[in-house]
mmCIF file of the N, C-alpha and C atoms, coordinates in Angstrom:
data_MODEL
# 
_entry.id   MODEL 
# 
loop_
_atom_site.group_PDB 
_atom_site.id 
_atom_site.type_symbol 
_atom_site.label_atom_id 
_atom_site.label_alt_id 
_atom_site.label_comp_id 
_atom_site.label_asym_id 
_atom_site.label_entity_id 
_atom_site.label_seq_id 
_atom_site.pdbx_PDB_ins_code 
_atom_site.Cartn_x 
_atom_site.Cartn_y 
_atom_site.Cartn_z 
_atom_site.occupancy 
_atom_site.B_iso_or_equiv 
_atom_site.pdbx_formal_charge 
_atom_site.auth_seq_id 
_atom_site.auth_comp_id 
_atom_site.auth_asym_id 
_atom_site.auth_atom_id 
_atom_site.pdbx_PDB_model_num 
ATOM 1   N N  . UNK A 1 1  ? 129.603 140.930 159.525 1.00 0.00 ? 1  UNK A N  1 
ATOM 2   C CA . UNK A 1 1  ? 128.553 139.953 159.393 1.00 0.00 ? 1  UNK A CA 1 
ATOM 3   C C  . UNK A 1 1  ? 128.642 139.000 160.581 1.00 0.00 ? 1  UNK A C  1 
ATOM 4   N N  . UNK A 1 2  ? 127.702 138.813 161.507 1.00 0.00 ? 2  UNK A N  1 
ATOM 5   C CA . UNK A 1 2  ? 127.432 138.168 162.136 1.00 0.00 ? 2  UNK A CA 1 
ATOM 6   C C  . UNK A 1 2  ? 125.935 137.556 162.633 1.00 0.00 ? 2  UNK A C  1 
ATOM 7   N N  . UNK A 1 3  ? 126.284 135.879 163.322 1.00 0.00 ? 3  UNK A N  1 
ATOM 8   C CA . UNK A 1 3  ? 125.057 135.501 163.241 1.00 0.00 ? 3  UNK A CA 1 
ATOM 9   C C  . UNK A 1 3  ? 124.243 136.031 164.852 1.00 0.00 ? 3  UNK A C  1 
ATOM 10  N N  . UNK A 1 4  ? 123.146 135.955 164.910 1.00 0.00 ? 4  UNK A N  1 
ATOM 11  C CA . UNK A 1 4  ? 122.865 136.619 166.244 1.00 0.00 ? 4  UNK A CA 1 
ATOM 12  C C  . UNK A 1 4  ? 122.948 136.064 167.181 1.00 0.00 ? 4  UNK A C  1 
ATOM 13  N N  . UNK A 1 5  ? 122.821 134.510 166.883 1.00 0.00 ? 5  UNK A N  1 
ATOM 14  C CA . UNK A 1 5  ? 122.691 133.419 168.113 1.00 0.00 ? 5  UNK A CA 1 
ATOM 15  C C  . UNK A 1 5  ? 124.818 133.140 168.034 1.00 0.00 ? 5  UNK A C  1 
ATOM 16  N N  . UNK A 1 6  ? 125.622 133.904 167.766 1.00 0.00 ? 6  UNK A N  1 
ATOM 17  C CA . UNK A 1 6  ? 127.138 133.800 167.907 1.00 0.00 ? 6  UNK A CA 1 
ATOM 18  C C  . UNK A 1 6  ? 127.316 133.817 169.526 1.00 0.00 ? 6  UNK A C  1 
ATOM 19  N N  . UNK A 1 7  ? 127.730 132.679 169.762 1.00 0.00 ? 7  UNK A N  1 
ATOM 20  C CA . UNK A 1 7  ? 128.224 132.639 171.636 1.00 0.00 ? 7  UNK A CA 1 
ATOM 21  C C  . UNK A 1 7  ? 129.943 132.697 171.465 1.00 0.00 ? 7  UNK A C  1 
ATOM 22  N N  . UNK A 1 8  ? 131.001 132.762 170.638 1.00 0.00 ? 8  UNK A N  1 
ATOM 23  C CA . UNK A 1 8  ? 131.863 132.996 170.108 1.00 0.00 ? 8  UNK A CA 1 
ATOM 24  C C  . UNK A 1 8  ? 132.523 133.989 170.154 1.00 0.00 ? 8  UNK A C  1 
ATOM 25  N N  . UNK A 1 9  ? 131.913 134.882 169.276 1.00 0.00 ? 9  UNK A N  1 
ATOM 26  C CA . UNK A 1 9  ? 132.623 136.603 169.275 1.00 0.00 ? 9  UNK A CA 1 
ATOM 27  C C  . UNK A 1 9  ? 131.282 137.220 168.452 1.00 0.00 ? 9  UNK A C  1 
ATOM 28  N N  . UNK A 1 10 ? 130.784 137.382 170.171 1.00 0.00 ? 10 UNK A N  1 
ATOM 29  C CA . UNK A 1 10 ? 129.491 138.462 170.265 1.00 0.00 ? 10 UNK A CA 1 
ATOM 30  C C  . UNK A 1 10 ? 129.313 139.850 169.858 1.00 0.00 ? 10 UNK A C  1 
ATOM 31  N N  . UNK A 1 11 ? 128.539 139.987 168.674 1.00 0.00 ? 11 UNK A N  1 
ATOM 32  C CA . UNK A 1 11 ? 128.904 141.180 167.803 1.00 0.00 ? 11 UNK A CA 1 
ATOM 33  C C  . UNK A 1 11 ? 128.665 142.679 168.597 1.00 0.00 ? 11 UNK A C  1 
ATOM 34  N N  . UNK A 1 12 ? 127.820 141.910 169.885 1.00 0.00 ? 12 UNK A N  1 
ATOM 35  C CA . UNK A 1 12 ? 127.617 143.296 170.977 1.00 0.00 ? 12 UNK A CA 1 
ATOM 36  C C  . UNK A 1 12 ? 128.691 143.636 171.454 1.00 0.00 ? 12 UNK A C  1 
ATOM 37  N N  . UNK A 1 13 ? 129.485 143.108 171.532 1.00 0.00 ? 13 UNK A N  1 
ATOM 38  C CA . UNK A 1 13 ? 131.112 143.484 172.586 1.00 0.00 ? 13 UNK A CA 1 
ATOM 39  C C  . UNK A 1 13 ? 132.207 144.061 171.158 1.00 0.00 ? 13 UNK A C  1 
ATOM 40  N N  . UNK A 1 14 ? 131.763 144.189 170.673 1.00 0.00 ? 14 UNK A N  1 
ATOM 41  C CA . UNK A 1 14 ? 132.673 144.667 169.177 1.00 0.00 ? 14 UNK A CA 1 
ATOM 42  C C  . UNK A 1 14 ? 132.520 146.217 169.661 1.00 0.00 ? 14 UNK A C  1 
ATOM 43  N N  . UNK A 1 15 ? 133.610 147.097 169.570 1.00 0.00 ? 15 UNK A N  1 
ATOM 44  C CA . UNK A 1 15 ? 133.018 149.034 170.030 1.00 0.00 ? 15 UNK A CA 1 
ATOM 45  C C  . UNK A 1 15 ? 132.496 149.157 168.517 1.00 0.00 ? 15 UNK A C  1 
ATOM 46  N N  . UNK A 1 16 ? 132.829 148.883 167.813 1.00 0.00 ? 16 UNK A N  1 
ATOM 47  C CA . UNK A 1 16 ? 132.083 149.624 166.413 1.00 0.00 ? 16 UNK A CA 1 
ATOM 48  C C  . UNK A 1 16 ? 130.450 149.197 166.285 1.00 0.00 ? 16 UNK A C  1 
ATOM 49  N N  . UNK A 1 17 ? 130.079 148.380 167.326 1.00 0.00 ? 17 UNK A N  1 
ATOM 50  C CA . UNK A 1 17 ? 128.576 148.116 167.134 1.00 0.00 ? 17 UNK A CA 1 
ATOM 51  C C  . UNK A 1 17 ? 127.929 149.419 167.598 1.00 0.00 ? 17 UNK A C  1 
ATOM 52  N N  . UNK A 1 18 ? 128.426 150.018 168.357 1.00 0.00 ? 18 UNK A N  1 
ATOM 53  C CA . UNK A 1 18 ? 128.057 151.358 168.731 1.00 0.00 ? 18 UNK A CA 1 
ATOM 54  C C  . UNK A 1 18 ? 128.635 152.792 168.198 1.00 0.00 ? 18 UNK A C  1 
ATOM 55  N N  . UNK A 1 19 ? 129.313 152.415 167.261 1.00 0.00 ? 19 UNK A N  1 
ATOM 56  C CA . UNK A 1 19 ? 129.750 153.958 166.435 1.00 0.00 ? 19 UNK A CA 1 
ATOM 57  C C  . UNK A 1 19 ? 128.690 154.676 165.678 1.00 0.00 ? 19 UNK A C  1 
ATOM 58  N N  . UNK A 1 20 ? 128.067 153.712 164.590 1.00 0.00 ? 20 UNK A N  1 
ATOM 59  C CA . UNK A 1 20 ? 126.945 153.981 163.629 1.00 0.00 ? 20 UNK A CA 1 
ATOM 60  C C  . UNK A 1 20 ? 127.800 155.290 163.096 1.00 0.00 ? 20 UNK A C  1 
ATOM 61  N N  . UNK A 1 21 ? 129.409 155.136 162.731 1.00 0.00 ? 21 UNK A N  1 
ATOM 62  C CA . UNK A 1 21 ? 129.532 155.167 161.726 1.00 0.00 ? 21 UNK A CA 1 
ATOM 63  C C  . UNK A 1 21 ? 129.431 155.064 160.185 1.00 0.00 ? 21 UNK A C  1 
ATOM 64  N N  . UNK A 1 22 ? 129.490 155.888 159.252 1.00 0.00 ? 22 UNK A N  1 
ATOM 65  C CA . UNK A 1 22 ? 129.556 156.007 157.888 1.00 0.00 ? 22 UNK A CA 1 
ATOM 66  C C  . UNK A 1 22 ? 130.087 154.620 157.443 1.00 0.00 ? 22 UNK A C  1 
ATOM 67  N N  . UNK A 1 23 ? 131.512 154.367 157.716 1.00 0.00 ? 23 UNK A N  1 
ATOM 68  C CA . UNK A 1 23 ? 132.263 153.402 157.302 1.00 0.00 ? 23 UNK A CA 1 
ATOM 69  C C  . UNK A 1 23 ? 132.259 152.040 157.624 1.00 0.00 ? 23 UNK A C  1 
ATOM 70  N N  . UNK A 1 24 ? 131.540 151.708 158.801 1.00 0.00 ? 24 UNK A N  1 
ATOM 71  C CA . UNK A 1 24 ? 131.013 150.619 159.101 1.00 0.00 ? 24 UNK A CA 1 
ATOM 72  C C  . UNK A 1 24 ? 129.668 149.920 158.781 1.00 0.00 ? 24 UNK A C  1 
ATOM 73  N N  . UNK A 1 25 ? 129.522 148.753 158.468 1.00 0.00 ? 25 UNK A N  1 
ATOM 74  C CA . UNK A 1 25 ? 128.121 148.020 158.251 1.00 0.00 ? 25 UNK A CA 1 
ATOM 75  C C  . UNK A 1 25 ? 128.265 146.790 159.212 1.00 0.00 ? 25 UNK A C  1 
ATOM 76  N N  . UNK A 1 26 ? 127.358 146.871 159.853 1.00 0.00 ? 26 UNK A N  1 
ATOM 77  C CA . UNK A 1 26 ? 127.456 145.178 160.767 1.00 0.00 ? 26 UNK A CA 1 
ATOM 78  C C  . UNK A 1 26 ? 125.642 144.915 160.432 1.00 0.00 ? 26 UNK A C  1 
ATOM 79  N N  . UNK A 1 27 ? 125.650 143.751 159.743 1.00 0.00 ? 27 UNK A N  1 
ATOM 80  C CA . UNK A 1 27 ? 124.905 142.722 159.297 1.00 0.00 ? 27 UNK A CA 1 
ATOM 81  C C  . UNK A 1 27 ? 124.843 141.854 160.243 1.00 0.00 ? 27 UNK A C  1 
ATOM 82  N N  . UNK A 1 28 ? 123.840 141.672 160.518 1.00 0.00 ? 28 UNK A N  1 
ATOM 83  C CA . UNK A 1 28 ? 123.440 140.449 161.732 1.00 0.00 ? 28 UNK A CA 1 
ATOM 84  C C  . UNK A 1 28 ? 122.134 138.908 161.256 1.00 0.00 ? 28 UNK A C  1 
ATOM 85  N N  . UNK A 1 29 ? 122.319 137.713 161.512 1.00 0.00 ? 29 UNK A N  1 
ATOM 86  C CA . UNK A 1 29 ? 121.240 137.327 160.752 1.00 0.00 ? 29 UNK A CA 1 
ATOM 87  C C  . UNK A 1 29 ? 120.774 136.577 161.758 1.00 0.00 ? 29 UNK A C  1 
ATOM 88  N N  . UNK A 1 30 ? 119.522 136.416 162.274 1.00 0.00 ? 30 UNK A N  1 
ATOM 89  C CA . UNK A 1 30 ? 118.819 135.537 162.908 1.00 0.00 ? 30 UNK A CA 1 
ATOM 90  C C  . UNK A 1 30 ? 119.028 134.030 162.730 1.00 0.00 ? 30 UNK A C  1 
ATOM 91  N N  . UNK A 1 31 ? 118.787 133.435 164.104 1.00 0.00 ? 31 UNK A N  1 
ATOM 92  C CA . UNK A 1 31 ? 119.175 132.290 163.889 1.00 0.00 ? 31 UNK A CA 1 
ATOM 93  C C  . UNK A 1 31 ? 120.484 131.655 163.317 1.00 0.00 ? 31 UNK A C  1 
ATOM 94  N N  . UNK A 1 32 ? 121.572 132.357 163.570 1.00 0.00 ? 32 UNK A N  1 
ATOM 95  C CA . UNK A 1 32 ? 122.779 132.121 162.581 1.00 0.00 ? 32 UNK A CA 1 
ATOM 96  C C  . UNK A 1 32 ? 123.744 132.041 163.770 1.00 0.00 ? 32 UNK A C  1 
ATOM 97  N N  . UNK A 1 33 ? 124.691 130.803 163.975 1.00 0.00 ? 33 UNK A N  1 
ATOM 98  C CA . UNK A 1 33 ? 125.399 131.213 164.886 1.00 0.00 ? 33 UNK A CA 1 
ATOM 99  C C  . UNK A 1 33 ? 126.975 131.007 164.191 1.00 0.00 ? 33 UNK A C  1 
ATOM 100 N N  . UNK A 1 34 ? 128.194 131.082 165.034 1.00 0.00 ? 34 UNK A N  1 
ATOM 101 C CA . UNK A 1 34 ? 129.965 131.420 164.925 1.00 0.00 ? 34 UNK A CA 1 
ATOM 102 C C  . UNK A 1 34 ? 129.522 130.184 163.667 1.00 0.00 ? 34 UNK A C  1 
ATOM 103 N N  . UNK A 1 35 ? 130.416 130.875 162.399 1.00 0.00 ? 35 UNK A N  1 
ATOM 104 C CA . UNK A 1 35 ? 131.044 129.992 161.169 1.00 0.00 ? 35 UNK A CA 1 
ATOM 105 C C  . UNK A 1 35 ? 129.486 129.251 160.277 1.00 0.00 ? 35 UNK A C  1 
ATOM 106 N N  . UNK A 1 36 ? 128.447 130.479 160.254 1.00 0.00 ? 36 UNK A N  1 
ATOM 107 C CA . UNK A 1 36 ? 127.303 130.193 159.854 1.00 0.00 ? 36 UNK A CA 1 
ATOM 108 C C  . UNK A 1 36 ? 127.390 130.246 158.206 1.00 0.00 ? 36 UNK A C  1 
ATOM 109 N N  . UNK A 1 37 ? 128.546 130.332 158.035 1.00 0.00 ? 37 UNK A N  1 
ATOM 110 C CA . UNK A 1 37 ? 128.794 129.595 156.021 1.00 0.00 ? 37 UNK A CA 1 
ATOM 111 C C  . UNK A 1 37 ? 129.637 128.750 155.849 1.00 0.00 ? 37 UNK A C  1 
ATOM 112 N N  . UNK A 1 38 ? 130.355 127.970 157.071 1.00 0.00 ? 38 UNK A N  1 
ATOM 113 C CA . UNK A 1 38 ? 130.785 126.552 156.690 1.00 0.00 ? 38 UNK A CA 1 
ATOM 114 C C  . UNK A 1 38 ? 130.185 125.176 156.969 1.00 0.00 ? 38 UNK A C  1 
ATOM 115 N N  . UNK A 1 39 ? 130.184 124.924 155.461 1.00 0.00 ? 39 UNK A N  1 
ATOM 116 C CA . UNK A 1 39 ? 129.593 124.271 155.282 1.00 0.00 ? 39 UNK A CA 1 
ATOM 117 C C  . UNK A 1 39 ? 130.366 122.396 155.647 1.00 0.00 ? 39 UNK A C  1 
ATOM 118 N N  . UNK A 1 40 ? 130.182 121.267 155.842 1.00 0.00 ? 40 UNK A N  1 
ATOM 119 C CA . UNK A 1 40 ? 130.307 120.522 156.144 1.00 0.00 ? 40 UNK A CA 1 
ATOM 120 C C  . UNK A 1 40 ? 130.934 119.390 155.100 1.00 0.00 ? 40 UNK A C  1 
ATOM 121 N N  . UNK A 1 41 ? 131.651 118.477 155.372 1.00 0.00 ? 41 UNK A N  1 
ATOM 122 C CA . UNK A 1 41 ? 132.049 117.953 154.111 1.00 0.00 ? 41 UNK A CA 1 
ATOM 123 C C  . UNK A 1 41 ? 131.256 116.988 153.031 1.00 0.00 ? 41 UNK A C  1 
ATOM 124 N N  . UNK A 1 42 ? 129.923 116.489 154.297 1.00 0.00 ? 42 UNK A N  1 
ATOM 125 C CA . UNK A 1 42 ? 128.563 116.427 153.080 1.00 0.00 ? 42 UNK A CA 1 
ATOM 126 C C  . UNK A 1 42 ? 127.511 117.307 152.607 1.00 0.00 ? 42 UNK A C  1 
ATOM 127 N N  . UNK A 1 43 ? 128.013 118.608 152.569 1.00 0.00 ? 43 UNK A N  1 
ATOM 128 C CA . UNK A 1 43 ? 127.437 119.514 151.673 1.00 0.00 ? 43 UNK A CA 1 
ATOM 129 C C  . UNK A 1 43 ? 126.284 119.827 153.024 1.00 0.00 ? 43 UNK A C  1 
ATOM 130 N N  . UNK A 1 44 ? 125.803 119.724 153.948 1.00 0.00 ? 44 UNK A N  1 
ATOM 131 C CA . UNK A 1 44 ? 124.415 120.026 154.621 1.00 0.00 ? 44 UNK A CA 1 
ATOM 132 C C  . UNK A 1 44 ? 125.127 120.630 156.047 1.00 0.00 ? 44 UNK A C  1 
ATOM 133 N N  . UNK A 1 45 ? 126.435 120.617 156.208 1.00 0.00 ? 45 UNK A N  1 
ATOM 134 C CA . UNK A 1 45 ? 126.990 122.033 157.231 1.00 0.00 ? 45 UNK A CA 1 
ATOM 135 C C  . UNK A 1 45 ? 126.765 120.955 158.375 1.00 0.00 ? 45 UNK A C  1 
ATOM 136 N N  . UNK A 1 46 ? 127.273 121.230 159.466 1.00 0.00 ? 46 UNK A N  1 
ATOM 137 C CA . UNK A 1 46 ? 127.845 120.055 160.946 1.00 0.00 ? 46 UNK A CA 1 
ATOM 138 C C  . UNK A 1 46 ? 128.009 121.064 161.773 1.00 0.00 ? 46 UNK A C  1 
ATOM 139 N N  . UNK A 1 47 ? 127.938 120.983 162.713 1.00 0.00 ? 47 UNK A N  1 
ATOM 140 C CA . UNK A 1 47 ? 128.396 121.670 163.915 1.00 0.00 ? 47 UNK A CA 1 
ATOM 141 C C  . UNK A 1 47 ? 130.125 121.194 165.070 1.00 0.00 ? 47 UNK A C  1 
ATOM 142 N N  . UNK A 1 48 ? 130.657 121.850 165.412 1.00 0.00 ? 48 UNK A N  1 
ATOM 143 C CA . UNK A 1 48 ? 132.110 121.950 165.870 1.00 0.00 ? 48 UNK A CA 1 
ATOM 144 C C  . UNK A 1 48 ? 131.769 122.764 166.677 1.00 0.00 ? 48 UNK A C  1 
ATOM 145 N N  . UNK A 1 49 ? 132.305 122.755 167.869 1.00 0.00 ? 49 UNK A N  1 
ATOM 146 C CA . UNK A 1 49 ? 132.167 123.416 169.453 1.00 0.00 ? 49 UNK A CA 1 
ATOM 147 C C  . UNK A 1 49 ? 133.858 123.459 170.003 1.00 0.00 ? 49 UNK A C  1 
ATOM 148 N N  . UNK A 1 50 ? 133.919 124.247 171.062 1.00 0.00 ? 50 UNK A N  1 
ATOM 149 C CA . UNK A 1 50 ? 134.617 124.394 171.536 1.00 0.00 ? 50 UNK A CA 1 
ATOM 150 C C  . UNK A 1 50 ? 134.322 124.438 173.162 1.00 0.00 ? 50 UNK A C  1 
ATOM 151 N N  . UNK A 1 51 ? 134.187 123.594 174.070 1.00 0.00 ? 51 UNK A N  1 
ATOM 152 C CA . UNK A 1 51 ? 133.864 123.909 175.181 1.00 0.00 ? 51 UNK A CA 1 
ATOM 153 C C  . UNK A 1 51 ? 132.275 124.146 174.605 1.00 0.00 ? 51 UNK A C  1 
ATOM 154 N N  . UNK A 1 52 ? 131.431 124.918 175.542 1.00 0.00 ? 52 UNK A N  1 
ATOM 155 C CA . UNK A 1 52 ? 130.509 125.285 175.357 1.00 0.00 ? 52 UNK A CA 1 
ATOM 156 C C  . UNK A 1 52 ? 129.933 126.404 174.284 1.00 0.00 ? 52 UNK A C  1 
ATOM 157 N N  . UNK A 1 53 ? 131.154 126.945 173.592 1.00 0.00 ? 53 UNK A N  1 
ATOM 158 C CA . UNK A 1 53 ? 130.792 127.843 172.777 1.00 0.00 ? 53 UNK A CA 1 
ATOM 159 C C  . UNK A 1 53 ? 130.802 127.060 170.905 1.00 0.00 ? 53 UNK A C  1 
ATOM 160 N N  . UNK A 1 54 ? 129.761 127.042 170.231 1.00 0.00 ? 54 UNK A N  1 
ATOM 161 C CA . UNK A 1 54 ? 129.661 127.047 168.516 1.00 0.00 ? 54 UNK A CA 1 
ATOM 162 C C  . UNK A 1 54 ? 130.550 127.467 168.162 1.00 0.00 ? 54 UNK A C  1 
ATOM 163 N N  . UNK A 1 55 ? 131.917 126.681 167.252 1.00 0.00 ? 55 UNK A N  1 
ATOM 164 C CA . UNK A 1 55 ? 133.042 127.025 166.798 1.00 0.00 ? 55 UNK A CA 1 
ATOM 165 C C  . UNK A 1 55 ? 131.955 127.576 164.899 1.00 0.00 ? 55 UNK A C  1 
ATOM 166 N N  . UNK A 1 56 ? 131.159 126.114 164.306 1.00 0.00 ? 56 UNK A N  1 
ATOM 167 C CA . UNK A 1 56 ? 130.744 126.755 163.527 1.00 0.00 ? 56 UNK A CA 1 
ATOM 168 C C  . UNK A 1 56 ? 129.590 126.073 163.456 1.00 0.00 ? 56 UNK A C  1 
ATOM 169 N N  . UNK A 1 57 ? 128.349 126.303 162.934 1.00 0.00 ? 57 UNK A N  1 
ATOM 170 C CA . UNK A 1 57 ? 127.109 125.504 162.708 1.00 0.00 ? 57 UNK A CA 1 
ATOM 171 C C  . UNK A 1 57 ? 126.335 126.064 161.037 1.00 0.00 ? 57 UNK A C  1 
ATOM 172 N N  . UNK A 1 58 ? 126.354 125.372 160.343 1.00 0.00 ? 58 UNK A N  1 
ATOM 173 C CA . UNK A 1 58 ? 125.881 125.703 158.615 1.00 0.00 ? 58 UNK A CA 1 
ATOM 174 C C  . UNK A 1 58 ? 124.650 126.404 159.008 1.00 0.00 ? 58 UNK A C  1 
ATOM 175 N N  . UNK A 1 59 ? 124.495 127.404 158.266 1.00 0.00 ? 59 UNK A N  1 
ATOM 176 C CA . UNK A 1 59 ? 122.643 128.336 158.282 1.00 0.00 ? 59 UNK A CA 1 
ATOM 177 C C  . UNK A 1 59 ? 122.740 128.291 156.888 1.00 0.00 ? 59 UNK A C  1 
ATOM 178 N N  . UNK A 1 60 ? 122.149 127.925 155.624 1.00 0.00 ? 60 UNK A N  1 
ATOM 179 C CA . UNK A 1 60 ? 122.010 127.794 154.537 1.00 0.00 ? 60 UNK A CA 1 
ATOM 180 C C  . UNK A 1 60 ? 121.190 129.201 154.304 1.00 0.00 ? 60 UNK A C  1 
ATOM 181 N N  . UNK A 1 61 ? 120.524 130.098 155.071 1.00 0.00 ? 61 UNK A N  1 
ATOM 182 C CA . UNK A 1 61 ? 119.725 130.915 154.891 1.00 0.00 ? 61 UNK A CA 1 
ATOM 183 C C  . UNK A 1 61 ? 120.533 131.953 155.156 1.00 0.00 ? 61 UNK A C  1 
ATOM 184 N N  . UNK A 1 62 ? 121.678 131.980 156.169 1.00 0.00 ? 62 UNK A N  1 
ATOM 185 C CA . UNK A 1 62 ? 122.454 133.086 156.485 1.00 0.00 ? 62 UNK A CA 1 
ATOM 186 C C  . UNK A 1 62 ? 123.557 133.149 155.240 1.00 0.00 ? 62 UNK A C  1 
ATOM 187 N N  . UNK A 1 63 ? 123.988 132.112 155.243 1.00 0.00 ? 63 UNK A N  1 
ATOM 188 C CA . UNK A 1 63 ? 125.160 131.665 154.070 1.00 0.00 ? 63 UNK A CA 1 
ATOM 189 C C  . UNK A 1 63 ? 124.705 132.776 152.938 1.00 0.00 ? 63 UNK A C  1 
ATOM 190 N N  . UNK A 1 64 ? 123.262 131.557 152.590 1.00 0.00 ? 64 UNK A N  1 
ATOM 191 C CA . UNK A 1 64 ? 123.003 132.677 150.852 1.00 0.00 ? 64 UNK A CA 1 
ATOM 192 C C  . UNK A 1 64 ? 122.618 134.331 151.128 1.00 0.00 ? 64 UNK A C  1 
ATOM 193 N N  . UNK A 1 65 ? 121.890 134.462 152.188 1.00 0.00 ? 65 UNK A N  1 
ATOM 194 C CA . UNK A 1 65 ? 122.095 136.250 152.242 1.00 0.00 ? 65 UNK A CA 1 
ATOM 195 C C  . UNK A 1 65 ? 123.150 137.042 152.201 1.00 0.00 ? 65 UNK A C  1 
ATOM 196 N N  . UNK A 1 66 ? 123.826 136.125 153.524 1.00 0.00 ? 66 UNK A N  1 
ATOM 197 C CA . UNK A 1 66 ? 125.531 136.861 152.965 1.00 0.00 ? 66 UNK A CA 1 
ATOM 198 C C  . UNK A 1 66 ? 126.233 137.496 152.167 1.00 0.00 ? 66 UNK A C  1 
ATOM 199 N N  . UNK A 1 67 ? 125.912 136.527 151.292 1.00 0.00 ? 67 UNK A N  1 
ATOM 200 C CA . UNK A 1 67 ? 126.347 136.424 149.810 1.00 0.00 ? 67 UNK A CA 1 
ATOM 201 C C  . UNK A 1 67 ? 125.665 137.466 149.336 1.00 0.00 ? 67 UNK A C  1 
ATOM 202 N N  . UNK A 1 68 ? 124.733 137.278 149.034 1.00 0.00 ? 68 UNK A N  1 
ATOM 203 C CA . UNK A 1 68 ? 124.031 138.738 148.374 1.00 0.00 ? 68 UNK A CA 1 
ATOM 204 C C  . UNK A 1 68 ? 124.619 140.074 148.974 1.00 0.00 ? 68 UNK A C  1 
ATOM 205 N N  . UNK A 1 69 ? 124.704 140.026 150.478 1.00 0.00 ? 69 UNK A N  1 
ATOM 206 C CA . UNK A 1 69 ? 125.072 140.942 151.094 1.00 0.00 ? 69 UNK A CA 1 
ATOM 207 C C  . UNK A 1 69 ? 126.082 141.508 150.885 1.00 0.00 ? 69 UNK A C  1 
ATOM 208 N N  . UNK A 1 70 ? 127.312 141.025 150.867 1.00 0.00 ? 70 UNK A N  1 
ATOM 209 C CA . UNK A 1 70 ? 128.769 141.162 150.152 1.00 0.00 ? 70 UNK A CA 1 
ATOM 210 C C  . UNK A 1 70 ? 128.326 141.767 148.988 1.00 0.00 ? 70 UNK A C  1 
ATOM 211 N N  . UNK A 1 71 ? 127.486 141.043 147.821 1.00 0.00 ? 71 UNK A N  1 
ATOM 212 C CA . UNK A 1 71 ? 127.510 141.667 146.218 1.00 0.00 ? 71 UNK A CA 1 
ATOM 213 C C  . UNK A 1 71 ? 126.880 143.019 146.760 1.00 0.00 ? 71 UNK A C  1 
ATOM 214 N N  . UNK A 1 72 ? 125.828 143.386 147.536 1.00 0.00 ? 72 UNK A N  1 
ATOM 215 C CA . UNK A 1 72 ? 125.530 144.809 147.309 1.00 0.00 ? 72 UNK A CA 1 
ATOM 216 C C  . UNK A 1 72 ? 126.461 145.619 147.755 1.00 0.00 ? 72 UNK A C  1 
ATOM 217 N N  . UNK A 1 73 ? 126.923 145.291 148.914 1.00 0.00 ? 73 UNK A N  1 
ATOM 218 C CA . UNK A 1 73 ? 127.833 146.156 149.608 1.00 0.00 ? 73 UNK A CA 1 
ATOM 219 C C  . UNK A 1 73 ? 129.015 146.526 148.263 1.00 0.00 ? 73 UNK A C  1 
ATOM 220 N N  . UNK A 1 74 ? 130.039 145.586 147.799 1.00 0.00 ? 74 UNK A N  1 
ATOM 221 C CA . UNK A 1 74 ? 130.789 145.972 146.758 1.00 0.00 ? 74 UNK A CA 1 
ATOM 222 C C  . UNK A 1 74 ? 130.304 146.437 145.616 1.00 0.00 ? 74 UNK A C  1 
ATOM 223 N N  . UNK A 1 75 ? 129.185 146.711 144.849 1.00 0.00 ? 75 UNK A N  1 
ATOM 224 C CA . UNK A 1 75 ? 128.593 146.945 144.290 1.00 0.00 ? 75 UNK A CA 1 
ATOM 225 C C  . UNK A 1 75 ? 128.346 148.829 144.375 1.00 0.00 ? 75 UNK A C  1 
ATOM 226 N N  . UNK A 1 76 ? 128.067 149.092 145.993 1.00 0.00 ? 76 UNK A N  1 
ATOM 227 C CA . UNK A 1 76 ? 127.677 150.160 146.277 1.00 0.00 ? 76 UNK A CA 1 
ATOM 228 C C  . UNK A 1 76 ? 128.954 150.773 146.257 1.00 0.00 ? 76 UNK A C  1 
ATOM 229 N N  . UNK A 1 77 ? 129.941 150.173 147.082 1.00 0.00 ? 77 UNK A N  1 
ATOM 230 C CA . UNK A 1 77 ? 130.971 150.667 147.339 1.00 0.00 ? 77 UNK A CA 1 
ATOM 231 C C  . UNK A 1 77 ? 132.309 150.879 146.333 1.00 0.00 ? 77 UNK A C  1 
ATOM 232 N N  . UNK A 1 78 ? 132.110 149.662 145.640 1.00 0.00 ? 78 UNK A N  1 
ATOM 233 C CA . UNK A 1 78 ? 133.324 150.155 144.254 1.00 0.00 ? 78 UNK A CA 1 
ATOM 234 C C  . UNK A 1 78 ? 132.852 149.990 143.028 1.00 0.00 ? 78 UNK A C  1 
ATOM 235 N N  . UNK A 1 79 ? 131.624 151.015 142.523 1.00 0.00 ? 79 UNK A N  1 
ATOM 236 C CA . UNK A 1 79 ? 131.533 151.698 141.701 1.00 0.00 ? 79 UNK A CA 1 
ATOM 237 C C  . UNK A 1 79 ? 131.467 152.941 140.865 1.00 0.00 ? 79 UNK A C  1 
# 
């Protein structure tokens, strides 16, 4: 799972983005960048950098798909 706007650890430089293997799933979400489900300590998510790169920035839209995303995947996978 990664967000697409990740300047962090770019899901293109991963080799399994190019296997399209069986055993792999890479989920990508628009507009979502590095640590796009932590959330902030007033509940509405903050942004943290490192140098020029998004350590994490809240996507409330990536967060809750995620989530779903995870339940289908285990769902599919260990039943």
């Amino acid at each position: 799972m990664h967000g697409e706007e990740d300047n962090l650890a770019q899901f293109r430089r991963c080799e399994y983005h190019t296997l399209g293997h069986q055993n792999y799933t890479i989920k990508t979400y628009p507009n979502a960048h590095h640590g796009f489900d932590v959330m902030g300590p007033d509940n509405t998510g903050f942004n943290k950098f490192i140098g020029n790169y998004v350590l994490s920035r809240f996507n409330s839209q990536a967060d809750s798909q995620s989530f779903e995303d995870i339940k289908a995947f285990l769902s599919k996978h260990l039943n």
